[in-house]
N, C-alpha and C positions, 0 to 999 in steps of 0.2 A: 504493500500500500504506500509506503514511502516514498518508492520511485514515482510511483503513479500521482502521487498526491503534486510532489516539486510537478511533475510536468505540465498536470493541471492550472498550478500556479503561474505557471511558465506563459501557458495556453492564454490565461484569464487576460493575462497581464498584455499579451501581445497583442490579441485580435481582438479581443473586447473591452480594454481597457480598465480592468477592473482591478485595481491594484492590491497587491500581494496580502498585506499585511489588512486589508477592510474582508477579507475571506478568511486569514486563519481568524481575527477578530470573532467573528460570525460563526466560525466550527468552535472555538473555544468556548464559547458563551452557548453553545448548543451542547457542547458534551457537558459541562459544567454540570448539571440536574446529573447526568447518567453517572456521572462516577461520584456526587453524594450516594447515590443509590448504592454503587459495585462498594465503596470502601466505607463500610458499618463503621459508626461509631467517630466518626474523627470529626473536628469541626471544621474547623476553615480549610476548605479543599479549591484547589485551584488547577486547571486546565493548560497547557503550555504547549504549544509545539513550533517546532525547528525550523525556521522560515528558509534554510538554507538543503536539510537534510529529508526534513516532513517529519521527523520525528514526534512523537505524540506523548506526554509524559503527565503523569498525577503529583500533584502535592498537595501535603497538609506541613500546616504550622507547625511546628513543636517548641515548647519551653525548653532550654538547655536546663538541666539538673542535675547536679551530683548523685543524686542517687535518685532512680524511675521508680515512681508509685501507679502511676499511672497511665500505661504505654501511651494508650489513645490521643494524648496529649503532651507529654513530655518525650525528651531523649538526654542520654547521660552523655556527658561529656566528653569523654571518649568517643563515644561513636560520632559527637556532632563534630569534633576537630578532624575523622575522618571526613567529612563533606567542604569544612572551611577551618583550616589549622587556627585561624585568628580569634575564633570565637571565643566568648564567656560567659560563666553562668548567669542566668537571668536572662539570654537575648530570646531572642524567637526565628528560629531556621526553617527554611523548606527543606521537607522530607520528601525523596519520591516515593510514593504508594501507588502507582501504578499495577491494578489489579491484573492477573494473568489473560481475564480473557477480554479485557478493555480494547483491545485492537480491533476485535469484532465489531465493536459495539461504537469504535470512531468510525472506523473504513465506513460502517452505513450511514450513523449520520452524518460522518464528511458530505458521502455522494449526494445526502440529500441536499445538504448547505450548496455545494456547490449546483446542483440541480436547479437551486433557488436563486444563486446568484447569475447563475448565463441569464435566466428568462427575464430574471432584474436587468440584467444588461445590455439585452438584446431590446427590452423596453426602453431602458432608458436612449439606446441608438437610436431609437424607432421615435422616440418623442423629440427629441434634439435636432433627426435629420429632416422630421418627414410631417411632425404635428403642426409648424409654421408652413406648410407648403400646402394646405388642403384647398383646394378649387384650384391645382395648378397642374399642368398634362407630362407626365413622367412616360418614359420609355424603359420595356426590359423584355424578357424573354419567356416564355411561357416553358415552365419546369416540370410541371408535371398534371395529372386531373386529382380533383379531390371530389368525394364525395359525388359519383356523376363527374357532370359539364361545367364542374367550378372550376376554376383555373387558379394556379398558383402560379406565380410570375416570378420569376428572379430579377429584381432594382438593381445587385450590387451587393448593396453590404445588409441588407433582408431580402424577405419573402414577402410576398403582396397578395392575397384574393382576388379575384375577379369571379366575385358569384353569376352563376348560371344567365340569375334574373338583372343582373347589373350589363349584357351587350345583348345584340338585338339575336334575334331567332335565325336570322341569314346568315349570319359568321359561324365559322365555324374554323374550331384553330387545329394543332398540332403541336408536339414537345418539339419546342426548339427555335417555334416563330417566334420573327421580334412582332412587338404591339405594341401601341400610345393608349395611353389611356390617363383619366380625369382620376387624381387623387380624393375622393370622397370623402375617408376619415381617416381618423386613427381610434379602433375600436379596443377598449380595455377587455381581458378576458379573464375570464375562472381566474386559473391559475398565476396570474400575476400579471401575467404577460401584455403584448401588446401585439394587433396585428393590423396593418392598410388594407385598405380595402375600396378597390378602382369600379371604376364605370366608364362604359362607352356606352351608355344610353340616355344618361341623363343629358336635360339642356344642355347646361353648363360646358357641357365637354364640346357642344357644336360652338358656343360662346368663345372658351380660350381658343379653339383652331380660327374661328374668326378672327381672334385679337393678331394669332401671330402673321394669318396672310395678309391682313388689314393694318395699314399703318395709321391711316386716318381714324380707328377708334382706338387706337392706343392713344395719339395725340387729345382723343378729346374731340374733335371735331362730326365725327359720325359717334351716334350711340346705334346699343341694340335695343330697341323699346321691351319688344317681347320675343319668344321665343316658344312655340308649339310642336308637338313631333313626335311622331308614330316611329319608333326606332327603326332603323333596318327597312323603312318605306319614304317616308316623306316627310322634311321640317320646313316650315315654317317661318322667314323672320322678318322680323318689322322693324325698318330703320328708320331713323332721320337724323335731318345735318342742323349744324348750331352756323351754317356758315352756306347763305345762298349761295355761292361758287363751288359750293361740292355739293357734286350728287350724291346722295348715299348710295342709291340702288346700284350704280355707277360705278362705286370706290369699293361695293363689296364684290361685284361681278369679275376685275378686270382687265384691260385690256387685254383684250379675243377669251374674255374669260377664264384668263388664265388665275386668280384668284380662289375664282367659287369651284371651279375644275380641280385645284388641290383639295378643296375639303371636299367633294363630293367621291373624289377616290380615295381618298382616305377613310370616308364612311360607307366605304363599297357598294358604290353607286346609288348611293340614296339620293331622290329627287330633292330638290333644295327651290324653293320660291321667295324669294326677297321681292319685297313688299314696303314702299312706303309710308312713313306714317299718317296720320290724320287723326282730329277730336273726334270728328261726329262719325257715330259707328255706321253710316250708312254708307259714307263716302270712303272708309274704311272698308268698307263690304265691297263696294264697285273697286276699288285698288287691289282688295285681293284678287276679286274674279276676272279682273283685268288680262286677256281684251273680249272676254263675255259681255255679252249685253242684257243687261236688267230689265227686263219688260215693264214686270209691276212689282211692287215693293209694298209691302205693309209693316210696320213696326207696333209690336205692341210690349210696352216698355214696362205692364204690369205683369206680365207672364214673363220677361225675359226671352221675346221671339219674334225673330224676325224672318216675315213669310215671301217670299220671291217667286215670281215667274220667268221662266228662261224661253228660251227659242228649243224645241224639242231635242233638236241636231245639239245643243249645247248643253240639255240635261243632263247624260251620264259622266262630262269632264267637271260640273257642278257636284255633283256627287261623289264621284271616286268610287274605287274598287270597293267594294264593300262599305259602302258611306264614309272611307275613310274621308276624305277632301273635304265632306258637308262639313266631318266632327271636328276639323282641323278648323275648317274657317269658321266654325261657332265659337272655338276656345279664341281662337284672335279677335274676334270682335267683341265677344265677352257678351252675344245673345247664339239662343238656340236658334239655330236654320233651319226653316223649312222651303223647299222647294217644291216648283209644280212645272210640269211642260204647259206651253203656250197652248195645246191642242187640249190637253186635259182642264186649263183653264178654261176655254172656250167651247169647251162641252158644258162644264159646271154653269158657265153664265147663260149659254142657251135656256136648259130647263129652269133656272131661276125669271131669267123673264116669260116662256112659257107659260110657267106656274100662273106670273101674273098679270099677262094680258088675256088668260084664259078666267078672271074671276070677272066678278060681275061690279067692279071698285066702278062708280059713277067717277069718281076724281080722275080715273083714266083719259078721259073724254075730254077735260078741259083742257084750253089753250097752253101750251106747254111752258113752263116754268122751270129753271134749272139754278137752282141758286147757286152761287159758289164758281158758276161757270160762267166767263167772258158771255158778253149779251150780243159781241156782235157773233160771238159761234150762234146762239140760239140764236137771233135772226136769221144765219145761212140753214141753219136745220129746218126750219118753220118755213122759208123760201123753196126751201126745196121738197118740202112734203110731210116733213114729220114731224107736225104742228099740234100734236098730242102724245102723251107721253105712252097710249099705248099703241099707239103707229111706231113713234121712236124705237120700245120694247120689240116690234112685232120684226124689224129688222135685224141684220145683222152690223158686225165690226167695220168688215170688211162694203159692205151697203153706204155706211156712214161714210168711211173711208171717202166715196168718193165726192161727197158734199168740198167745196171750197176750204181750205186752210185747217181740215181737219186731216189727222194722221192718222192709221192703224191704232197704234197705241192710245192717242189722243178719245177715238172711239171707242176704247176698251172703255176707258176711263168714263168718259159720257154715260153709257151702258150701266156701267156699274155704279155711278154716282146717282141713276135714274132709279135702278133698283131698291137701290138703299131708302130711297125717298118714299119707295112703297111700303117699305117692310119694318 
């Protein structure tokens, strides 16, 4: 145990810097209880070992006395000059009483002290190198799988996690790749210890690759407002400049998009949409869907949702794979989306005026009245035929469409602003 002990010392002192003398500290004050136990009877017993040899050694106090009454605590004279010739009666000597099978009984709990001290040290490495660096993108080497598709990464001078649930479902790695990834914490554990623990799904980790291929939000001058994203499919980001002369959209993309093209290989090939900022969520919503065209738009700001009509051809780029793009552009504007096709709206509106130029309302019949709309549009309606609101109703969009200075859309709007007046 001896040999093995110095080496350890040797070991602590080298690579983990745990010096000599705060370890045997630590095994001394640990054997201390074990050898009051092994050596009955003695009082003041003390712990000592060889910092040079590893040597492990017992003592108790003893009175120097001419003649022993009482082994347990004194030694006679003779014998105490055999340990220190200078001695005299009355002083008090260390005896060693190291019991026969005490070696046993350090070798274990040496190993556990030192057991105690690497994962202290390796904590302490891990707090010193790695606890000031969290939200910052670290590169290492993927060492081995834990537990499943969790990955343990080699940084250097630790180990790092990269749980299953922390990178997107499309990656898939190997022992040996290198990998970037967003330092997320520093997690304390059971046993003393300390372990990091990376993402490449979170925001944040699209954020600092932003920062480094982007110089203009390092300066300050572009921010990232927000940031949305379906790992391993599609993000999301919303910028704006503190400086009319830079584009954001521009400074994140660029030139021949060589910018946005590092991060999107690097996030293997995930789609990436930068996006302008804006206050009001609706011009927010036309920037995201940009260059989709908004037919009809309704906002209702007590529910948190806001309702849209597309052009049919434009619904399912609206939507995304699996509603991904809808849920994406709901989290950026900060309402729930709903969409509809142009064709499905215009079915809907049909049977609602159906409905009501099929009732028997008298108020149908009279002179047509559209409050809220331009008077010289309802003079060209009225000029042209449908000088009652259940003529107007009994037409179409595309009918109105062709009245003077009215549009498609403009007629939707008519239609449905006449509806409402019934209902």
């Amino acid at each position: 145990m001896n040999k093995d002990l110095v080496a350890i010392f040797e070991y602590l002192e080298r690579e983990k810097g745990v010096k000599r003398e705060v370890v045997i500290a630590a095994i001394e004050e640990s054997l201390h209880a074990a050898a009051r136990k092994s050596v009955e009877g003695l009082g003041n017993v003390s712990v000592q070992i060889n910092p040079k040899t590893g040597d492990i050694e017992v003592y108790a106090e003893k009175e120097i006395v001419e003649e022993v009454t009482e082994p347990t605590e004194e030694i006679s004279l003779v014998h105490a000059r055999e340990l220190d010739p200078d001695c005299e009666i009355g002083q008090v000597i260390d005896v060693a009483v190291t019991p026969k099978n005490f070696g046993r009984i350090a070798a274990q709990t040496a190993r556990q002290i030192i057991s105690q001290k690497l994962r202290s040290a390796e904590r302490d490495v891990i707090y010193e190198e790695y606890r000031h660096r969290v939200n910052e993108i670290v590169s290492g080497s993927v060492k081995r799988f834990a537990r499943g598709a969790n990955l343990v990464v080699d940084l250097g001078k630790v180990e790092a996690l990269l749980p299953a649930r922390n990178y997107p479902k499309t990656e898939h790695y190997h022992i040996g790749d290198k990998i970037l990834a967003l330092l997320l914490e520093v997690q304390d554990l059971e046993n003393g210890g300390a372990e990091v623990i990376l993402t490449r799904s979170h925001t944040e980790f699209v954020r600092q690759l932003l920062i480094q291929e982007v110089p203009e939000i390092s300066d300050g001058i572009v921010t990232v407002e927000k940031i949305v994203r379906e790992p391993g499919y599609r993000t999301k980001l919303l910028v704006r400049s503190s400086d009319f002369k830079v584009d954001p959209v521009g400074a994140c993309v660029g030139i021949r998009g060589t910018r946005v093209k590092n991060i999107v290989r690097e996030l293997n090939n995930e789609k990436i949409d930068i996006i302008p900022y804006a206050d009001d969520p609706v011009e927010l919503l036309q920037n995201t869907l940009s260059p989709i065209e908004i037919r009809k738009i309704r906002v209702n700001d007590e529910d948190g949702v806001i309702s849209i009509v597309v052009n049919d051809d434009d619904f399912a780029t609206v939507i995304g794979k699996k509603g991904m793009n809808a849920r994406l552009t709901g989290q950026m504007i900060g309402f729930a989306l709903e969409a509809q096709k142009m064709s499905d709206y215009g079915k809907l509106m049909a049977i609602q005026q159906g409905q009501l130029v099929a009732s028997e309302d008298a108020s149908l019949d009279l002179p047509l009245e559209l409050g809220g709309i331009n008077t010289l549009i309802v003079q060209n309606l009225v000029h042209a035929g449908f000088d009652t609101p259940r003529r107007l109703l009994s037409s179409s969009a595309e009918e109105l469409a062709r009245v003077p200075g009215i549009s498609v859309e403009m007629a939707y709007n008519i239609l449905e602003h006449a509806s409402k007046q019934r209902t």
